[in-house]
C-alpha positions in Angstrom: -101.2 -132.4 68.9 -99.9 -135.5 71.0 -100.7 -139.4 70.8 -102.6 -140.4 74.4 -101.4 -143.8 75.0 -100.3 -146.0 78.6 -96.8 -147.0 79.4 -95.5 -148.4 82.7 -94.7 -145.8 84.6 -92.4 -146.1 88.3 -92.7 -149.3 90.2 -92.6 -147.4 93.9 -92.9 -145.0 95.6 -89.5 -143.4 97.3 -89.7 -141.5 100.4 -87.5 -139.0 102.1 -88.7 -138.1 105.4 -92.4 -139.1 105.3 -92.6 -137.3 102.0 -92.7 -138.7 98.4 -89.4 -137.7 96.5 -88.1 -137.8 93.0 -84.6 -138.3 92.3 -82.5 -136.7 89.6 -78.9 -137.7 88.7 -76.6 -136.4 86.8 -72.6 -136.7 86.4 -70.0 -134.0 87.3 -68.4 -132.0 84.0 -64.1 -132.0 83.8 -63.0 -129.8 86.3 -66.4 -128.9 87.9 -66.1 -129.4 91.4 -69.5 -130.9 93.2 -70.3 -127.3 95.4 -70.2 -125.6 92.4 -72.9 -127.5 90.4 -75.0 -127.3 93.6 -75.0 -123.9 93.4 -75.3 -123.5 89.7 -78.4 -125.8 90.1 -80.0 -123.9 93.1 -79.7 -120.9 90.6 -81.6 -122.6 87.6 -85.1 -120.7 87.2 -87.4 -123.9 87.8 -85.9 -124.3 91.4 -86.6 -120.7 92.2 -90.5 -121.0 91.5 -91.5 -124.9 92.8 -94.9 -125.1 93.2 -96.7 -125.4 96.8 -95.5 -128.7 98.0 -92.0 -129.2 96.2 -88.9 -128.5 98.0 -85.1 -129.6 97.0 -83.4 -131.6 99.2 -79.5 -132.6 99.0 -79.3 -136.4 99.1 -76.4 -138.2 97.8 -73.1 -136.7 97.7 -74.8 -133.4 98.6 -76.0 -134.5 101.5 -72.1 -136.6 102.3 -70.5 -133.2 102.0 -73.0 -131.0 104.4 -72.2 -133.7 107.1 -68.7 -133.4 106.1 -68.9 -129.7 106.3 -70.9 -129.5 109.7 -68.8 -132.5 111.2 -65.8 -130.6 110.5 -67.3 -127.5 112.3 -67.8 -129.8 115.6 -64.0 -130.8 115.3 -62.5 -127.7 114.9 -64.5 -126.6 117.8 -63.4 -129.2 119.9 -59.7 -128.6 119.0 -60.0 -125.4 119.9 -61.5 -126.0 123.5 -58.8 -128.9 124.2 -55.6 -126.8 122.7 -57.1 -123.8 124.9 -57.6 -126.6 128.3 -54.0 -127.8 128.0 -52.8 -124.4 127.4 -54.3 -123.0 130.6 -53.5 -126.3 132.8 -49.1 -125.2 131.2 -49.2 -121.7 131.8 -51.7 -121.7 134.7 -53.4 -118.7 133.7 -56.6 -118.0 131.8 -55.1 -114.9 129.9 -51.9 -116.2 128.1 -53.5 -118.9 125.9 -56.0 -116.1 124.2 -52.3 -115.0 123.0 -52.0 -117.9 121.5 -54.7 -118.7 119.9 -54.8 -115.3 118.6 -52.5 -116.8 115.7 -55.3 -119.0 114.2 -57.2 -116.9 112.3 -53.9 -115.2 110.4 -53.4 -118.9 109.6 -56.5 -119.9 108.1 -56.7 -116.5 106.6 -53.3 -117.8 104.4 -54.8 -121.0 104.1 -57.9 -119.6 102.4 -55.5 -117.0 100.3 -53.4 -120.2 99.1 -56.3 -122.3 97.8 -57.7 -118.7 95.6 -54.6 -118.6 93.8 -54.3 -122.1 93.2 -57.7 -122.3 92.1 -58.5 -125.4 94.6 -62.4 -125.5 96.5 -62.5 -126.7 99.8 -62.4 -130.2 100.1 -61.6 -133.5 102.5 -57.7 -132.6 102.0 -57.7 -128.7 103.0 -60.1 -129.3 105.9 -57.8 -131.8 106.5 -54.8 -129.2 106.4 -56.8 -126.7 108.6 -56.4 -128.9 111.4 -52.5 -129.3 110.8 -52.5 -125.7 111.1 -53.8 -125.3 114.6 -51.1 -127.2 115.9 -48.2 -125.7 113.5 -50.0 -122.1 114.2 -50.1 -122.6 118.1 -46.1 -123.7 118.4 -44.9 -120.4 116.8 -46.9 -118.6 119.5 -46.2 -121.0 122.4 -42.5 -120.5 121.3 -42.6 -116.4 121.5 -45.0 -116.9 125.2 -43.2 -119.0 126.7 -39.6 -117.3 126.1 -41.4 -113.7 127.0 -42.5 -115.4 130.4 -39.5 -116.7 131.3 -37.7 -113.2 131.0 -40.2 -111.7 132.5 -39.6 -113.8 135.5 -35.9 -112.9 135.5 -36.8 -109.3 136.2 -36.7 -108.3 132.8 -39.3 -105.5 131.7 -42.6 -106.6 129.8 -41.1 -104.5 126.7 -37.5 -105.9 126.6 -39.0 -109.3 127.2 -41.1 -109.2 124.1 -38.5 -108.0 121.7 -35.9 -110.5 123.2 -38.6 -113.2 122.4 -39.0 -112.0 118.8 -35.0 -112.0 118.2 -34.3 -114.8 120.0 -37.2 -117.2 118.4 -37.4 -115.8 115.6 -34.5 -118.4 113.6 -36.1 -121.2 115.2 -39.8 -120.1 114.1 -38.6 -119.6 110.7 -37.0 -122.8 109.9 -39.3 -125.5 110.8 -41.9 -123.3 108.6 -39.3 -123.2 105.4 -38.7 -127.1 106.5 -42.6 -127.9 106.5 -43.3 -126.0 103.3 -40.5 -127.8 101.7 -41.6 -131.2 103.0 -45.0 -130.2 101.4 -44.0 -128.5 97.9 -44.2 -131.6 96.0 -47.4 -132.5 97.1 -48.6 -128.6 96.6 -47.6 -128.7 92.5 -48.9 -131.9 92.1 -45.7 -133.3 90.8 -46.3 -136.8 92.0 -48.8 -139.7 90.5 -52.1 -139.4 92.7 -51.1 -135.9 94.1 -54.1 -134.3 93.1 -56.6 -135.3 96.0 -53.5 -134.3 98.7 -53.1 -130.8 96.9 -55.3 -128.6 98.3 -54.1 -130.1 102.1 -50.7 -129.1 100.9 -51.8 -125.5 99.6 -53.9 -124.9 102.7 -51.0 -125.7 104.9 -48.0 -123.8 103.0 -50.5 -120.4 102.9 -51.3 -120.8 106.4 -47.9 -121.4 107.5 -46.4 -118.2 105.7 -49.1 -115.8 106.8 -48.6 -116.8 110.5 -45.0 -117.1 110.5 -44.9 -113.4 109.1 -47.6 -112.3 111.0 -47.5 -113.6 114.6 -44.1 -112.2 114.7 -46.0 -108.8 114.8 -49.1 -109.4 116.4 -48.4 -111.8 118.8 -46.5 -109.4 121.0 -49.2 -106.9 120.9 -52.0 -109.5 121.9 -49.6 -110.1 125.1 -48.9 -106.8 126.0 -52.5 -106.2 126.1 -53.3 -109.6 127.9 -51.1 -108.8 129.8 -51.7 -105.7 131.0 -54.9 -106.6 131.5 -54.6 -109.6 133.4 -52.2 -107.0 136.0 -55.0 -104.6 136.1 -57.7 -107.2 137.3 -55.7 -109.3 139.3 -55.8 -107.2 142.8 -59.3 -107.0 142.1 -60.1 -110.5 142.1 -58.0 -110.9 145.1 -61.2 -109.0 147.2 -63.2 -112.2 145.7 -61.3 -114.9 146.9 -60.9 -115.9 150.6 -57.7 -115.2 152.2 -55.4 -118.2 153.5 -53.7 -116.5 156.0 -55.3 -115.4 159.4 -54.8 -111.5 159.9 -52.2 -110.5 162.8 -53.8 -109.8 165.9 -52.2 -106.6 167.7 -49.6 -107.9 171.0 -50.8 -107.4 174.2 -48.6 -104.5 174.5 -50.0 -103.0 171.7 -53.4 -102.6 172.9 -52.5 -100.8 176.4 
């Protein structure tokens, strides 16, 4: 049935973590990005039923693109809390910058919907991308605020205000999106040598920037008329909260005979 014989066998013994470990390598097929073979491996019958003891663990490349994942987690966290800071310390006001921020998510949203028809993964490049976006994202919004405010001030009505701000920044909104996307359409088709690792940045940006040009135009204006109102209603309240810096009148002595 089988020849018993000796043969060297490993030299050391590797550790991960206090515990022994045995590494397998293997290379990366055309056009098979390096999530996708994780997962396809995870899935493989023999890593669903290790015995008592054995556990996978992602070293490697694996492990380079978890911290990449997570690191990029901590940063756009961080982005978030500064843009959201300097936002408050410009319009002095807690409220206003949540109208502003609401245009993140519409575009990541188009960044995600951009890399699914190009058939791209998520990579260095389009995390890379997502960050342009917060910035590109936030100036569309800061543009429609800010104009709104100002009318506002002038003694114009919350309603008239908005629609004034949509007219009135809506050219200005819509060209430096068709000038970015056409800054970044080479890059997006790949048409230059090496353009393949900067693709998915490209992609990630152009989807992101159409969806919230489009969208913010819409929602935008409904985010500040509820933030708005809002921040109306609770004002007098929180007046009772703070302390008052004038003294109250005290009657004449006239009044009080």
């Amino acid at each position: 049935m089988a020849d018993v014989e000796f043969q060297a066998g490993p030299a050391r013994i590797d550790r991960l973590n206090r515990q022994r470990q045995v590494t397998i390598q293997a290379e990366l097929a055309d056009g098979v990005e390096l999530g996708e073979a994780t997962k396809a491996v995870h899935e493989l019958p023999v890593m669903k039923s290790l015995p008592p003891g054995v556990a996978p663990g992602a070293v490697g490349d694996a492990e380079a693109m978890a911290e990449m994942f997570g690191g990029f987690v901590v940063a756009f966290a961080t982005a978030v809390f500064l843009m959201f800071a300097v936002l408050v310390l410009l319009f002095q006001s807690f409220f206003k910058p949540i109208v502003i921020l609401a245009a993140l998510p519409l575009a990541v949203g188009g960044a995600f919907l951009g890399l699914l028809i190009f058939n791209l993964s998520l990579s260095i490049p389009s995390l890379i991308g997502f960050l342009m976006l917060m910035g590109l994202a936030a100036k569309n919004s800061i543009l429609l605020v800010e104009y709104a405010i100002e009318r506002e001030r002038e003694g114009m009505s919350q309603h008239d205000a908005l629609i004034e701000a949509c007219q009135e920044r809506a050219r200005p909104i819509i060209m430096t999106t068709l000038a970015m996307a056409a800054g970044m359409l080479p890059t997006a088709f790949a048409l230059e040598k090496g353009a393949e690792f900067r693709q998915p940045m490209a992609v990630a940006v152009i989807g992101g920037l159409i969806t919230s040009t489009l969208l913010s135009l819409v929602l935008v204006p409904v985010v500040y008329r509820f933030v708005d109102d809002f921040e109306n209603w609770l004002r007098p309240r929180l007046a009772r909260l703070i302390t008052p810096r004038d003294a109250p009148l005290r009657p004449a002595p006239e009044d009080r005979l």
